[in-house]
FIMI-105343 format. One record per residue: x, y, z of N, C-alpha, C in turn. Coordinates in steps of 0.02 Angstrom, whole numbers, padded with zeros to 5 digits, always signed. Example, Ala and Ser with C-alpha at 12.3 -4.5 7.8 and 13.67 -1.06 7.14 Angstrom:
// FIMI-105343
+00660-00284+00390+00615-00225+00390+00660-00165+00390+00642-00112+00354+00684-00053+00357+00645+00002+00394
END
This chain:
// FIMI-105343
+01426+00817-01759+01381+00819-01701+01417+00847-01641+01383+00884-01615+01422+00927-01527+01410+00884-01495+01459+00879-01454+01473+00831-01379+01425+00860-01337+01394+00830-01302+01351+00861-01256+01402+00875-01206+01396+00920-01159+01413+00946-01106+01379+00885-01043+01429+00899-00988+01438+00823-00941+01386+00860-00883+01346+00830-00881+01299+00882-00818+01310+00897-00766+01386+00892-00733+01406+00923-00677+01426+00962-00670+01439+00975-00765+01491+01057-00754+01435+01115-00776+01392+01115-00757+01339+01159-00761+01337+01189-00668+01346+01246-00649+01323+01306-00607+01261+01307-00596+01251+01327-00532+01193+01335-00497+01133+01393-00548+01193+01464-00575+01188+01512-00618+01161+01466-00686+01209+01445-00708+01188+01399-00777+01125+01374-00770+01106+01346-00732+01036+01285-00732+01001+01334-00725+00999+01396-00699+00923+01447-00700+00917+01478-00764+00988+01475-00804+00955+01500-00882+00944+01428-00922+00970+01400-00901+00932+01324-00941+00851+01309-00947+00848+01314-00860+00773+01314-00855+00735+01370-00886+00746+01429-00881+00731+01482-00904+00735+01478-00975+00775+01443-01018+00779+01444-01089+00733+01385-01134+00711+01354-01088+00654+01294-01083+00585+01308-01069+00595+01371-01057+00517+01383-01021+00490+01341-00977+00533+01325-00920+00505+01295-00850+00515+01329-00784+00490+01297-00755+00473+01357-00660+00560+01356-00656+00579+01448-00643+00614+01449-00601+00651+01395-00543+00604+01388-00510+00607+01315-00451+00624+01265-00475+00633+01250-00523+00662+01202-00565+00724+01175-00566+00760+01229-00556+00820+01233-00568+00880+01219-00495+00843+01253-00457+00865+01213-00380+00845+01151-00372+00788+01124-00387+00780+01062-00390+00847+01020-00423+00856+01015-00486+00904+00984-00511+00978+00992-00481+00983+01051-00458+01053+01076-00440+01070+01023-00377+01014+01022-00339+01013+00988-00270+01014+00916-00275+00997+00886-00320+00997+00809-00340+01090+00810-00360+01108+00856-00402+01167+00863-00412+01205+00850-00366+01223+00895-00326+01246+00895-00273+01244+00817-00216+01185+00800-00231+01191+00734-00188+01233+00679-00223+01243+00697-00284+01277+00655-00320+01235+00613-00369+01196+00632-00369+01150+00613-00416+01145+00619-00499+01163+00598-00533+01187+00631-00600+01139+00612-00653+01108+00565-00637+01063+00524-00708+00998+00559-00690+00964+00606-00722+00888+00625-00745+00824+00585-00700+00855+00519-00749+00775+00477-00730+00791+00440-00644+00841+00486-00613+00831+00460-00532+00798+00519-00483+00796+00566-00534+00765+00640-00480+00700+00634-00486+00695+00621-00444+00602+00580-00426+00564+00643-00439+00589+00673-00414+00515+00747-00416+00533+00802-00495+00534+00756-00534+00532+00808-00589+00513+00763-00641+00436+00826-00679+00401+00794-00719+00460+00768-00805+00423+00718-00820+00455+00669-00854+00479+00726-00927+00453+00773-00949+00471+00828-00986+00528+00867-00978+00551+00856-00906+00621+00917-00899+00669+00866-00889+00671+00797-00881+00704+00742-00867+00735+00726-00936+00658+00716-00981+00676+00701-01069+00744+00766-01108+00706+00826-01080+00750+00883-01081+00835+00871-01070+00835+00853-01001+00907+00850-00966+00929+00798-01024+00899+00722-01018+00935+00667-01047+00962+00714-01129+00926+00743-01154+00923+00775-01232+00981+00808-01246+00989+00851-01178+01038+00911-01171+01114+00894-01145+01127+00861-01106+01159+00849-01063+01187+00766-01083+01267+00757-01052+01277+00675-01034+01278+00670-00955+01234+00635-00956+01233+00600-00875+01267+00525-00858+01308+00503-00936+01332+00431-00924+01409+00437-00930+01422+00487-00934+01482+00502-00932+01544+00496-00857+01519+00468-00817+01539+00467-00738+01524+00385-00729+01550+00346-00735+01536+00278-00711+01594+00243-00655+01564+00191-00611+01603+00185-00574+01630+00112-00632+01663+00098-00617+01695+00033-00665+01733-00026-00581+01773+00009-00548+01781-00024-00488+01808+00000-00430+01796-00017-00375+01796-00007-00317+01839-00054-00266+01874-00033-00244+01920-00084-00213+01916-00063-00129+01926-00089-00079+01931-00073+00000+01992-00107+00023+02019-00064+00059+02116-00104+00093+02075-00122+00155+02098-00173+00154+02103-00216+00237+02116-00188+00274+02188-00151+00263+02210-00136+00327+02169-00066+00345+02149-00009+00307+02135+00029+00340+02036+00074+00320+02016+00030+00292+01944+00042+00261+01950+00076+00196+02013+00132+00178+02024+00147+00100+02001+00108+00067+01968+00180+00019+01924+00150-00056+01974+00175-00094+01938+00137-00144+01996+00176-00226+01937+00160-00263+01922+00221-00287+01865+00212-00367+01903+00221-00415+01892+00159-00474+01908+00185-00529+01843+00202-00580+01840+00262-00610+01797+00306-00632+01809+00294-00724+01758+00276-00757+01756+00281-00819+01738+00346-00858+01757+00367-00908+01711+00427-00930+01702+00416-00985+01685+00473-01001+01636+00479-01092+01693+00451-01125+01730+00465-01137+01780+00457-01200+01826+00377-01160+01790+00339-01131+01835+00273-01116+01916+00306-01053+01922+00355-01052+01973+00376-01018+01967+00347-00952+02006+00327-00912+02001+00321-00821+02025+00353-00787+02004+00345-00720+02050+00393-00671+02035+00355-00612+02072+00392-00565+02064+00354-00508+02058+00402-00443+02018+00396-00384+01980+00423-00331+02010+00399-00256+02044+00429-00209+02052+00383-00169+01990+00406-00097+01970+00389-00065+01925+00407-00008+01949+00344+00058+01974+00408+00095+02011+00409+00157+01969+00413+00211+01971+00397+00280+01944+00387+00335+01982+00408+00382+01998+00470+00428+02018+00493+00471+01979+00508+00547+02008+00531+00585+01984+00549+00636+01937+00620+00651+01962+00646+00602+01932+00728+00596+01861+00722+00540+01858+00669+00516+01830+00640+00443+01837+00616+00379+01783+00614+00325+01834+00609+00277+01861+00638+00232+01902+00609+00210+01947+00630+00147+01937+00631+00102+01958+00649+00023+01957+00630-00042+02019+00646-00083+02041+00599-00098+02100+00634-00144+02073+00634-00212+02059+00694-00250+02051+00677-00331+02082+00690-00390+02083+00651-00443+02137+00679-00497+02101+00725-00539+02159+00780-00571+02142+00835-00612+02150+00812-00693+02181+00775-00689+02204+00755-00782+02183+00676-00759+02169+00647-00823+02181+00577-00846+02240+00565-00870+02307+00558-00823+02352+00545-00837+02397+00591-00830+02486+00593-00836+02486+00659-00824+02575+00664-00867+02584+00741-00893+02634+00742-00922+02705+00760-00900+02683+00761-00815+02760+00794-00783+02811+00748-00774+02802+00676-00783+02858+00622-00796+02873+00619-00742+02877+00609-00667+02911+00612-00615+02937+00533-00598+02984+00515-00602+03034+00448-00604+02994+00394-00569+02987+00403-00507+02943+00374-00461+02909+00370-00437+02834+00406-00495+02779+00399-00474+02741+00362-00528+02665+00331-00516+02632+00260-00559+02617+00302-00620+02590+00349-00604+02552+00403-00641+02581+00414-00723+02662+00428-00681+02675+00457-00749+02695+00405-00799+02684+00324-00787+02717+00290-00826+02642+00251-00871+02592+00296-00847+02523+00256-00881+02519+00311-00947+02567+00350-00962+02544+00389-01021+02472+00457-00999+02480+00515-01046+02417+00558-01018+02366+00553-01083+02303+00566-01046+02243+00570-01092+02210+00631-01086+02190+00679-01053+02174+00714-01071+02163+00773-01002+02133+00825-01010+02126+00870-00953+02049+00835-00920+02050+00841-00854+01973+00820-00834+01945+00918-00836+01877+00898-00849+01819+00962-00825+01818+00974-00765+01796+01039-00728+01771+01045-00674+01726+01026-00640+01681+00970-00679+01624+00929-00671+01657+00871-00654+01704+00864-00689+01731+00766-00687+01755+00782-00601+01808+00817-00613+01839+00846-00535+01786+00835-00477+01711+00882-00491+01673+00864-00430+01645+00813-00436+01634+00778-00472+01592+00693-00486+01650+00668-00432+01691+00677-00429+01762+00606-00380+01733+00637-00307+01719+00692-00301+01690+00707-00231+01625+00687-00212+01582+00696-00275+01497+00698-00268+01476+00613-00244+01505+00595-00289+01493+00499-00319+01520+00471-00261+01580+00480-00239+01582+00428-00181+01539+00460-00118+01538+00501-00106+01514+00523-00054+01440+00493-00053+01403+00510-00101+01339+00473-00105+01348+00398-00100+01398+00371-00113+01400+00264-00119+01419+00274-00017+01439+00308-00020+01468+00295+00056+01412+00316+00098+01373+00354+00075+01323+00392+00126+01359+00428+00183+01429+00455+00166+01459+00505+00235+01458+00553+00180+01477+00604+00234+01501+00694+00226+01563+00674+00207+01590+00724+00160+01660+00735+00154+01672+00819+00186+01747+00784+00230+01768+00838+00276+01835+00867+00244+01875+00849+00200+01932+00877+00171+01925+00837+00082+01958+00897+00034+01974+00876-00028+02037+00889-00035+02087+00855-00069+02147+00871-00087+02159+00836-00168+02179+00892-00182+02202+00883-00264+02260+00846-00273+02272+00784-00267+02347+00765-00272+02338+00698-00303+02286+00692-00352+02292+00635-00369+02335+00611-00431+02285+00581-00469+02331+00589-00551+02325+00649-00591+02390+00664-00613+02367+00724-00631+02436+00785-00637+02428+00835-00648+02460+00909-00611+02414+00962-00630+02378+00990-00550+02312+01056-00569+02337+01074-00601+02414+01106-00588+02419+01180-00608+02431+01178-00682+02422+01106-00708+02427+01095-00810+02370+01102-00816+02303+01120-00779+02254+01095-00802+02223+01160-00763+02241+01226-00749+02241+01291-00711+02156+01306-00726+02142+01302-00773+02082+01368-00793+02009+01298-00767+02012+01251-00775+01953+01201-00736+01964+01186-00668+02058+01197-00647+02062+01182-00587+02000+01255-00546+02013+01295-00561+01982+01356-00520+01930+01360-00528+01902+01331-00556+01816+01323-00585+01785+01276-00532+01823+01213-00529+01816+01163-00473+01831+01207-00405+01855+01232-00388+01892+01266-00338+01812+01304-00300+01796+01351-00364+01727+01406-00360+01677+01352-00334+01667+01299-00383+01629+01245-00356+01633+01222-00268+01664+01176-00257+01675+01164-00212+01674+01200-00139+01671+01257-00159+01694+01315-00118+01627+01355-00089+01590+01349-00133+01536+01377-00159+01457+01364-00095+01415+01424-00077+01378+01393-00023+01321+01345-00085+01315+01363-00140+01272+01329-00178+01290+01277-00184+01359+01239-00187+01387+01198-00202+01398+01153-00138+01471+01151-00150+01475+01078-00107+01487+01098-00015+01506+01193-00025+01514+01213+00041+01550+01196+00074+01622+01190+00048+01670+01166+00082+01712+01212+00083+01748+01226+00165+01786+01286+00184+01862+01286+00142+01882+01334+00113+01928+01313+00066+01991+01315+00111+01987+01313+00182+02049+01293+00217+02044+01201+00229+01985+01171+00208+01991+01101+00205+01992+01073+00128+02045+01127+00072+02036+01110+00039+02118+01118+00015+02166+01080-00033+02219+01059-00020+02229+01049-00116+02285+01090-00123+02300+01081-00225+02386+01061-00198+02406+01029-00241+02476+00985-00259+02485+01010-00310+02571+01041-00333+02594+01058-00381+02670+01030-00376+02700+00996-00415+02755+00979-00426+02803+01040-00445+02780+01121-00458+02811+01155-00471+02825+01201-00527+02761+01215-00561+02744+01258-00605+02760+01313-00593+02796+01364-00582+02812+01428-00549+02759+01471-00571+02753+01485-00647+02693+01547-00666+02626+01534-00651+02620+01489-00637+02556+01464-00606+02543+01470-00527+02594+01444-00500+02599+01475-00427+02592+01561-00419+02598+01593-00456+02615+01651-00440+02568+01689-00477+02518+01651-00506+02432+01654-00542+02390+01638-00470+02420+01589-00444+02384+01558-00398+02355+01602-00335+02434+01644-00334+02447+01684-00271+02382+01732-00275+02358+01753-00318+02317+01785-00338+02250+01791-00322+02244+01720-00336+02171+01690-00313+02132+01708-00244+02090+01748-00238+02055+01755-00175+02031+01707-00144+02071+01672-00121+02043+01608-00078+02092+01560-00039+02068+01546+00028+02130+01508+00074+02139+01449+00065+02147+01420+00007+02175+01347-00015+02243+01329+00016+02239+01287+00024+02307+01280+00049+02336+01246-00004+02406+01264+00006+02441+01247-00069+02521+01191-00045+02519+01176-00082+02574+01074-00068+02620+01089-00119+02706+01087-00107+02736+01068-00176+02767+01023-00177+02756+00970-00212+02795+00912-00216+02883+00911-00222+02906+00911-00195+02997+00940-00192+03042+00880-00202+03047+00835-00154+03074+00759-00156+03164+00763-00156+03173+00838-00161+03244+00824-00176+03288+00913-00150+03336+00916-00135+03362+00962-00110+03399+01013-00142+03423+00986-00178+03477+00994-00244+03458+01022-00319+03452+01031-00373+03452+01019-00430+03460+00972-00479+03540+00954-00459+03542+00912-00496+03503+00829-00507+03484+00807-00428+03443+00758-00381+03367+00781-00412+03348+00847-00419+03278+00840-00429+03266+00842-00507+03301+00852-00547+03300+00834-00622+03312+00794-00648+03343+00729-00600+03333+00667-00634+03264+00624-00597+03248+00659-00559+03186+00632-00512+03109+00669-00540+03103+00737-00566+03070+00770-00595+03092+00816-00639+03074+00788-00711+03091+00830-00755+03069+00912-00755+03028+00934-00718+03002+00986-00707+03051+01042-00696+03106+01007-00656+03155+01071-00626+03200+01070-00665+03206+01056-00740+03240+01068-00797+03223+01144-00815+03156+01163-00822+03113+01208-00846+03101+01250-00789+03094+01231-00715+03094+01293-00661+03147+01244-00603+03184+01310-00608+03254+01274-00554+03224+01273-00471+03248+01257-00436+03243+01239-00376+03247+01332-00356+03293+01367-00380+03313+01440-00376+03227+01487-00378+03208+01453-00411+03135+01508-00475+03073+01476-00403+03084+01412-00412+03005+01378-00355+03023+01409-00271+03098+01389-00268+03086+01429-00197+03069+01500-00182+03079+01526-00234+03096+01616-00244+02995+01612-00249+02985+01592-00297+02900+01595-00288+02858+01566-00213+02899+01498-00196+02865+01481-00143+02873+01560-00081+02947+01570-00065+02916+01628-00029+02894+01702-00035+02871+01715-00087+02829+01773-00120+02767+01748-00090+02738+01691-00127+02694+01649-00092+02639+01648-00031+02716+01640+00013+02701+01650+00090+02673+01731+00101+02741+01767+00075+02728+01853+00095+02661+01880+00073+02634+01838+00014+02564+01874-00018+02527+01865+00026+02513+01791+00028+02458+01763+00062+02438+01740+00133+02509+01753+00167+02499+01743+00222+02490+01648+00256+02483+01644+00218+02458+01557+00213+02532+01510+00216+02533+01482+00236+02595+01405+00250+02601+01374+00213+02657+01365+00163+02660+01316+00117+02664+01230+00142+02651+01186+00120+02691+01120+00137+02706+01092+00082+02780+01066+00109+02821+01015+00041+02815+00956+00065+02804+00932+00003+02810+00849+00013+02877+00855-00011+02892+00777+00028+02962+00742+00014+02952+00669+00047+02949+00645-00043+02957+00557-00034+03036+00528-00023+03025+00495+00023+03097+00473+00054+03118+00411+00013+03151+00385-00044+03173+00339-00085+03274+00318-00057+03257+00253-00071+03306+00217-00035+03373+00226-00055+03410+00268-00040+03484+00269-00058+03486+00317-00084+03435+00369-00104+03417+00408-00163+03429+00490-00128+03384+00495-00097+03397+00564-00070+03360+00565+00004+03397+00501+00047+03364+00503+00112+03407+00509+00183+03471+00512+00151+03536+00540+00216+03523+00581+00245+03544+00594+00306+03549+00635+00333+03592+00695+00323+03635+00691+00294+03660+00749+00233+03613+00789+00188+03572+00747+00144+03502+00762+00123+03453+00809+00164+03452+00800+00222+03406+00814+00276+03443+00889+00269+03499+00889+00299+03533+00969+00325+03510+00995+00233+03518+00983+00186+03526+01027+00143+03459+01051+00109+03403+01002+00148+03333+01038+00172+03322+01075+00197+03345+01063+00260+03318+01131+00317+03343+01214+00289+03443+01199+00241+03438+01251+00218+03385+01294+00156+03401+01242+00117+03357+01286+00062+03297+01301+00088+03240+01258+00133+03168+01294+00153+03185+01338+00224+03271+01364+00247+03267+01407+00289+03221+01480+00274+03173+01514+00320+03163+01545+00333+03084+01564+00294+03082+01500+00273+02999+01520+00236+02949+01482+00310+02883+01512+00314+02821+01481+00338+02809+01434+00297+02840+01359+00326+02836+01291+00291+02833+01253+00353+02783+01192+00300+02796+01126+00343+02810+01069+00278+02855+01024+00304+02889+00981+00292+02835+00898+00305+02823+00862+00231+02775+00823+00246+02831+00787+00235+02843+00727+00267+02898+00669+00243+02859+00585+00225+02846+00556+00164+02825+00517+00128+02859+00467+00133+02862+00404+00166+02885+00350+00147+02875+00304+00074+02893+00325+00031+02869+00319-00035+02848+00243-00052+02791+00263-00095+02761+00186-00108+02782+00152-00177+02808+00087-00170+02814+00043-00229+02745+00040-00269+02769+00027-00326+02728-00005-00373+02758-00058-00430+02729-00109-00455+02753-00148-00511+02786-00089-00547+02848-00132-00579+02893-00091-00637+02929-00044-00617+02919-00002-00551+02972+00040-00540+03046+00018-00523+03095+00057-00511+03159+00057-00481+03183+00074-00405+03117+00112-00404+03143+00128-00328+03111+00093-00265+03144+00107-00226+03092+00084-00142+03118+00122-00102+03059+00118-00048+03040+00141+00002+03114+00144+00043+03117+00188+00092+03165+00203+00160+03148+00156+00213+03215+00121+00225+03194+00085+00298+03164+00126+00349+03117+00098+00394+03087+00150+00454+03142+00194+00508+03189+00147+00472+03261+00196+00539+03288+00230+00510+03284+00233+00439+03328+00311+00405+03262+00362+00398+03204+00341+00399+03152+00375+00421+03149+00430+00455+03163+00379+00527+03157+00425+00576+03228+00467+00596+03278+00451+00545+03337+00493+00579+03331+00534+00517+03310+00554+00473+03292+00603+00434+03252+00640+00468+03192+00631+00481+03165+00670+00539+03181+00697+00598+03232+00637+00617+03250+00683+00686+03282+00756+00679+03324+00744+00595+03397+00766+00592+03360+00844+00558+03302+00860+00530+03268+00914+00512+03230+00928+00582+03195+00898+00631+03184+00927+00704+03230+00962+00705+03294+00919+00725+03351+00962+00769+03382+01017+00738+03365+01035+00662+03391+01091+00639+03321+01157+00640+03264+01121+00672+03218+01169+00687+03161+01169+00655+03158+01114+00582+03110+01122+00545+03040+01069+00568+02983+01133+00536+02903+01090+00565+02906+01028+00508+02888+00985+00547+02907+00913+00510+02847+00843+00523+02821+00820+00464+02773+00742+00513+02789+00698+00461+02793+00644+00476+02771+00568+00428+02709+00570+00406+02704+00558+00340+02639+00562+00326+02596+00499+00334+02535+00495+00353+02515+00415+00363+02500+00368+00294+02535+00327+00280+02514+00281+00232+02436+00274+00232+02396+00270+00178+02327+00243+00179+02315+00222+00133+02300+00145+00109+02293+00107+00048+02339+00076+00011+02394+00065+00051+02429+00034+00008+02441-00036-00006+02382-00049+00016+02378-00160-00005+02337-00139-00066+02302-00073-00098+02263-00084-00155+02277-00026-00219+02332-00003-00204+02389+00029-00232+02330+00097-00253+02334+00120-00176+02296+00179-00184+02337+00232-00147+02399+00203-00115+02451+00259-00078+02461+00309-00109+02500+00376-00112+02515+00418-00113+02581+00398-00191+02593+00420-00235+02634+00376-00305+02598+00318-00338+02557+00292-00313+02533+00218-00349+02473+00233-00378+02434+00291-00402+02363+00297-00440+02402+00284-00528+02365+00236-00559+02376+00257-00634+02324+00268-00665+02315+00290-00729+02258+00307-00757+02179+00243-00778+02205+00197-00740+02135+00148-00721+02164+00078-00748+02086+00050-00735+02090-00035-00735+02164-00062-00809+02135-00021-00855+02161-00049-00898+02251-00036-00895+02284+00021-00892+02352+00019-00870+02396-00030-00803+02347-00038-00767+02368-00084-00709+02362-00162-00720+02317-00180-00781+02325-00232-00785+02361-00252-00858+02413-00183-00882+02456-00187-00929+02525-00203-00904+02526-00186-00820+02578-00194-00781+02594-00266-00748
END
């Protein structure tokens, strides 16, 4: 038996030959698209469509494939965290942020993920599988509709790594991007890569002003290969050499993250041997007070090696901010997503 196809990853384009292959009105097909879009995913809730193209959708299509399973809110700062069920029992997790400019979404690209990075939740829940370009916009569509706000920024940095998951990430990308779609300016739109080089340099490619994040955490080589296995396979030499090609293509500003871990790589020695290696690229410097989770090894930077890490990349010239914690009484910070209810309560 064929898997039905998940009804979000159907195109504005798609649904007019659907309808069209059904023998129903043209008009049809914006109809459904637009229920879509509100986040609407189940058939028998699109009020204005006769009970024949509904029977149709349910026939054709999974619409149960997107479930919320739970929802959590931090005290301290209104952060949600959805955890999202799908067809195949897999989870993931959603974070939706509250800023001043609006809101946020962080969403994951994989159910789970295979880049191993030492001190993050993600990689210790095991991976399940690639998400669709549908699952991707369901984490935007779905909360946005439970919340009844606009979403004003997406960023790809959840569980996950896009750039393993390249050919749906850009599909989501078209989506999102899209005036049919979700119409979101792709300068409020934000992909995380731990450092795939041939993919970056696929990326560079892409006609579109995404702004692009590399997760770095470390200065060195030898420091970032026991921290991310990734820079076994692309050296610190290969990602910087791409990061500024990068810049020269696109014109666009990279930003690195760098989680600050305690004793680990947060000296101020550390600091100078930052500013060198990202000398002379269009960068900004995100600095992460890294978040615990059950079972790890590491912790967080006291707030005073914090700020003298920061000072100590100011004073060598580099654009630099603390990034703001958000969610971390419901382990929705920035390192703490795992692949859902059930791994967190294996922990």
């Amino acid at each position: 038996m064929t898997e039905k196809l998940f009804i979000l990853d159907m195109s504005s384009e798609n649904w007019e030959e659907w309808v069209q292959s059904h023998g129903f009105p043209r008009f049809r097909a914006d109809q459904i698209f637009a229920w879509l879009i509100k986040g609407v995913i189940r058939p028998n809730e699109m009020t204005n469509l006769p009970r024949g193209i509904t029977e149709a959708l349910e026939n054709d299509f999974n619409s149960e494939a997107f479930v919320v399973d739970k929802e959590t809110i931090s005290k301290i700062d209104g952060t949600r965290k959805f955890v999202f069920r799908l067809g195949d029992q897999n989870r993931i997790e959603t974070v939706w942020m509250k800023y001043r400019f609006g809101n946020s979404v962080c969403i994951s690209s994989q159910a789970g993920c295979k880049m191993g990075c030492a001190f993050c939740a993600s990689a210790h829940a095991g991976f399940g599988r690639d998400l669709t370009a549908g699952e991707m916009l369901g984490q935007v569509l779905v909360p946005a509709r439970i919340t009844s706000e606009r979403v004003s920024r997406v960023v790809v940095m959840g569980i996950g790594e896009p750039f393993d998951n390249y050919d749906q990430l850009i599909a989501f990308l078209d989506m999102a991007n899209s005036p049919k779609g979700l119409n979101l300016g792709a300068r409020h739109i934000t992909v995380s890569t731990c450092g795939l080089v041939p993919q970056m340099i696929e990326f560079m490619c892409v006609n579109k002003q995404v702004n692009l994040s590399v997760s770095l955490h470390a200065a060195n080589d030898d420091l970032r290969s026991q921290l991310m296995p990734v820079n076994k396979k692309y050296s610190l030499d290969q990602l910087i050499s791409a990061a500024r090609e990068y810049v020269e293509k696109t014109g666009r500003r990279i930003t690195f993250e760098y989680a600050l871990l305690n004793g680990i790589n947060d000296s101020v020695a550390d600091a100078g041997q930052l500013a060198v290696l990202l000398k002379g690229i269009n960068a900004h410097i995100n600095l992460i007070a890294a978040n615990e989770f059950p079972g790890t090894s590491f912790s967080r930077s006291p707030q005073k090696v914090v700020n003298a890490f920061r000072s100590e990349l100011e004073r060598l010239g580099m654009n630099v901010t603390v990034r703001r914690e958000m969610g971390s009484d419901i382990m929705a910070a920035c390192g703490q997503l795992r692949r859902g209810l059930g791994e967190i309560e294996k922990k």
